[in-house]
N, C-alpha and C positions, 0 to 999 in steps of 0.2 A: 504494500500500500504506500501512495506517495506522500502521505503524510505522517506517517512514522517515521520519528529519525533512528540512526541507526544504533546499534548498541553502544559502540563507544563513544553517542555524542547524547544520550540520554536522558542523562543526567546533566548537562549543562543548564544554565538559570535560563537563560532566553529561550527553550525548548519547556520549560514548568511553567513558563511566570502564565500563558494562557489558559493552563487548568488553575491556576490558584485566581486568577480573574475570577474564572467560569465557577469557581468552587465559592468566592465571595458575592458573586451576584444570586448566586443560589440561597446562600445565608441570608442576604437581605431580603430576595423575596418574601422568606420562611419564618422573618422575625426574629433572626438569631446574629443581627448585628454585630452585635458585642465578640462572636467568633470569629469574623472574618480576621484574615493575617494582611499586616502591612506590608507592600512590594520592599519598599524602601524607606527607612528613620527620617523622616521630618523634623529638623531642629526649632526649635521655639526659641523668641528673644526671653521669654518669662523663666527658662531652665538652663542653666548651668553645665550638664549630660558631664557629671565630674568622672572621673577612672576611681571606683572604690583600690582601694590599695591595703590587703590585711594577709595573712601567712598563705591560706590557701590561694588567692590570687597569686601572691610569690610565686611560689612554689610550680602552680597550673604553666604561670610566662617564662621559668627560666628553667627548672627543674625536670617536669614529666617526659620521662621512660619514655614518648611519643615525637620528644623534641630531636629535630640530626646532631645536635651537640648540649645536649642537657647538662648543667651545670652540677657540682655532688657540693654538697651543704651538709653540716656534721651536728649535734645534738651538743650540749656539753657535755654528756657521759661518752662520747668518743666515737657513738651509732651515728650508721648515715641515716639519713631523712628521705624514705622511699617512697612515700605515699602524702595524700592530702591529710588524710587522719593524721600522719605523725605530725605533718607539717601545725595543725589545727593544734595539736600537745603540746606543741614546744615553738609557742609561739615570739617569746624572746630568743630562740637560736635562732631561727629563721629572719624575724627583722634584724640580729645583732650581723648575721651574712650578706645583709647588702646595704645599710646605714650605721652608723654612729650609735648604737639604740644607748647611751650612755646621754649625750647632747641631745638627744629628742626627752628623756625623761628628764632632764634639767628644765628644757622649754619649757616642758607642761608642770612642771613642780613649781617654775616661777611663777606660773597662774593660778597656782593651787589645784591645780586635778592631777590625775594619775594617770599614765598613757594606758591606753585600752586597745593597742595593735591593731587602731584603725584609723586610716587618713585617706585623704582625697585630694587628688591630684587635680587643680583645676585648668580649662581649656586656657592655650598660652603656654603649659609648660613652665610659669613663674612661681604659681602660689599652688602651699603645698595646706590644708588643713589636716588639725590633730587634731582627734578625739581622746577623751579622758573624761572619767568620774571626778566630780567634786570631793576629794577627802576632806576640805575645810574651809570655812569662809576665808573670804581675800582678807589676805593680812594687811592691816591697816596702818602701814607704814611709812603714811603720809610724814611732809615736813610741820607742818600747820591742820588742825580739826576744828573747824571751824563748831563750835559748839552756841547752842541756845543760852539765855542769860536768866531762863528763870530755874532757879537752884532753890527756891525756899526750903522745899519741901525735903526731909532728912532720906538719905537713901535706907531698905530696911534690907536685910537677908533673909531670902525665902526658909532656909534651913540651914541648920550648928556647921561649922566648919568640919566638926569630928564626923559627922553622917559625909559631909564632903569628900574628907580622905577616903573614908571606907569605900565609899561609890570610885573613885577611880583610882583605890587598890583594887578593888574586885574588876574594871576595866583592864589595868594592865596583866592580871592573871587570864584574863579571858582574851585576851592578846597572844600571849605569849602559847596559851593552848589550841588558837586558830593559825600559831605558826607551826606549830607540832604536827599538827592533824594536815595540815598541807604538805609539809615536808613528808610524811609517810604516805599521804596519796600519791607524789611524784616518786617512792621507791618504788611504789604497786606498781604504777604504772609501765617502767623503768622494767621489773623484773617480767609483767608481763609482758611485753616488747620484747625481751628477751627468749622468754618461753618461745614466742611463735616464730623468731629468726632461728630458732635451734629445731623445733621438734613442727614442722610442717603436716598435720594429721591428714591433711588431704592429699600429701605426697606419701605417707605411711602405705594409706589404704591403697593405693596405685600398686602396694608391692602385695596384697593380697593376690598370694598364688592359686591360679582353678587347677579344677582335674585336667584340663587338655595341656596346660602347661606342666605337669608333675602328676604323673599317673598316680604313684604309689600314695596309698591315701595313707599310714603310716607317720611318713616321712613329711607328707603335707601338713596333717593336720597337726604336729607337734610344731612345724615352724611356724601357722596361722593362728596357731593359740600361745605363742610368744610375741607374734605380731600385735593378738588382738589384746592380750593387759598390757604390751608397751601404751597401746594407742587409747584404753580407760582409763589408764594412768596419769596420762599426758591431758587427756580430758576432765580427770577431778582436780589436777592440779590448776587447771585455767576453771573452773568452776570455784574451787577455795579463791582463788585470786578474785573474782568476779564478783563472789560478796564480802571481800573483806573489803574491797573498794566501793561497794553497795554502803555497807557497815559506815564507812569513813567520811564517805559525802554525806550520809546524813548527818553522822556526830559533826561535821564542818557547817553545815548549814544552820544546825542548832544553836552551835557556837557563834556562830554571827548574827545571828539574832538576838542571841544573851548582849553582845559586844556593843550591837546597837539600841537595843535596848537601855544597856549603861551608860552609855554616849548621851544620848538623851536625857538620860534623869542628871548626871553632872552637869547636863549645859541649863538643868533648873538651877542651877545651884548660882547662880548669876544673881550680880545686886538691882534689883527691880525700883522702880522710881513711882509713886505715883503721877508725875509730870514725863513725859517720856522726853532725854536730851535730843534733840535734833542734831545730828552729823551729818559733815559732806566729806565726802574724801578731793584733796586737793591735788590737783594735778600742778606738776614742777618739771623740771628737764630731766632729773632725775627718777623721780618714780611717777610714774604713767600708766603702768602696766594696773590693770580693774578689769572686774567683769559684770559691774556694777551697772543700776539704771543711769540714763543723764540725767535723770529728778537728783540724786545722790551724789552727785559729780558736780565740783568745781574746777576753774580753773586761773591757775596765778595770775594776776595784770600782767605782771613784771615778763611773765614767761608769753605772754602772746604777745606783748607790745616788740619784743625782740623779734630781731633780721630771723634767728632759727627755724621760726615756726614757716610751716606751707599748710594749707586745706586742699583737701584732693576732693576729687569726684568721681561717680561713674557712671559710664555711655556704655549701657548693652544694645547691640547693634546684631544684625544678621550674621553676616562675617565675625567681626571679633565678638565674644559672647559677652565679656567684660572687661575693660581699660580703665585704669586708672594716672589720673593726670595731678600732677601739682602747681600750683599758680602762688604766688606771694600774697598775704596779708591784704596788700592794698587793691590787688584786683578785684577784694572781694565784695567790694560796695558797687562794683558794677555787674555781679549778679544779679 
């Protein structure tokens, strides 16, 4: 027929894109909209379309067994890293092999969050974002607090200083037991990874010998029933490991709810006002860095009135998705 192409050109996109038409005008007819497949990605001015960037992404672009020159990346225990799962476990090996992961947790620690092995590469190739948890409000160590003037009222304490300590001694014990219980989930894990680079059960059973291969049922059935408690063996042992790491993530979870929990009742422990002080944090050349609302946010005369300062802006546009421009101080009365 002359309209079948031939096998080796089949598969080509300009020989499907007609059934995926034909397959999306059928879906509209039928009221199933929402199924039809895009030919081709339509970029929007309103999206960003960032590169997520996190271990198993690594690992998929430079790593995978599929790649003609796959990169080897090592674990700290000295194991290579052969799969996305490992990749996904040891997710500071994996970014410490192709970043600084030392200077990226400084970054995020001068913000006060904790990096979370997830960033985004935005279009440009300039700006990189990092993500991270909040471990504690922005330290506030501004030069100048700009504070309110009505003090009348005497500050009180919700509760004794002694209940205070006790509340975070029992914090730092409940610390130090969520570093425990971490640290022997990483040997479980560690040991099972182990387990399964040494004893392969599914290449075990491959050596399961039939009758046609070894007549003598004798001589068979003695090496198949050495095969078969190596291979139960090798299976309770990854079944013990299975709930002792069951066992651990829960006792780790409980633990972090005791931890926060106590976190929270020490931050009652704060001197309460019945006038509430009003604070701004003051922006200087020096400390700048907030993640604070602009309601909460001041900034120095002395430090804008200076040559240092620029206001920048940005033009999302078709082409470039976002640019960022800086103009001096004085151009900015003619915005």
């Amino acid at each position: 027929m002359p309209y079948i192409p031939t096998k080796q050109t089949r598969y080509t996109t300009a020989y499907q894109i007609p059934f995926i038409l034909m397959s999306n005008d059928t879906m509209r007819d039928t009221g199933y909209q929402k199924s039809c497949v895009a030919v081709s990605p339509l970029s929007k001015p309103s999206s960003l379309h960032c590169f997520k960037i996190d271990a198993p992404t690594l690992f998929s672009s430079f790593c995978d067994s599929n790649l003609e020159q796959p990169m080897d990346i090592y674990g700290f225990d000295g194991n290579a890293i052969l799969s996305r799962r490992s990749a996904t476990e040891s997710k500071d090996s994996v970014f410490g092999s192709f970043f600084n992961l030392a200077e990226i947790k400084k970054v995020s620690a001068s913000y006060g969050l904790d990096f979370q092995h997830n960033m985004s590469l935005l279009p440009g190739l300039k700006t990189v974002r990092i993500t991270g948890t909040l471990t504690k409000p922005t330290k506030q160590n501004m030069d100048t607090v700009l504070e309110s003037k009505d003090t009348s009222s005497k500050p009180k304490k919700s509760l004794l200083q002694k209940e205070k300590r006790d509340a975070e001694t029992k914090r730092n014990a409940s610390q130090k037991e969520i570093e425990n219980l971490d640290n022997q989930l990483r040997a479980l894990y560690v040991k099972l990874n182990k387990n399964r680079e040494q004893f392969d059960v599914r290449a075990m059973k491959k050596k399961w010998i039939t009758p046609q291969e070894y007549p003598e049922k004798e001589k068979r059935f003695h090496q198949n029933q050495a095969l078969y408690i190596q291979i139960a063996e090798q299976k309770r042992i990854r079944r013990d490991l299975f709930d002792r790491i069951g066992v651990t993530k829960q006792a780790l979870s409980k633990e972090k709810a005791i931890s926060s929990s106590l976190r929270h009742e020490t931050s009652d422990y704060q001197i309460k006002v019945s006038a509430p002080i009003e604070k701004k944090l003051l922006i200087t050349k020096e400390n700048y860095k907030c993640i604070d609302n602009v309601e909460n946010i001041s900034i120095d005369e002395k430090f804008v009135q200076s040559e240092e300062v620029s206001f920048s802006g940005t033009d999302n546009g078709f082409c470039t998705m976002t640019e960022t421009s800086k103009f001096p101080r004085k151009d900015l009365n003619l915005v």
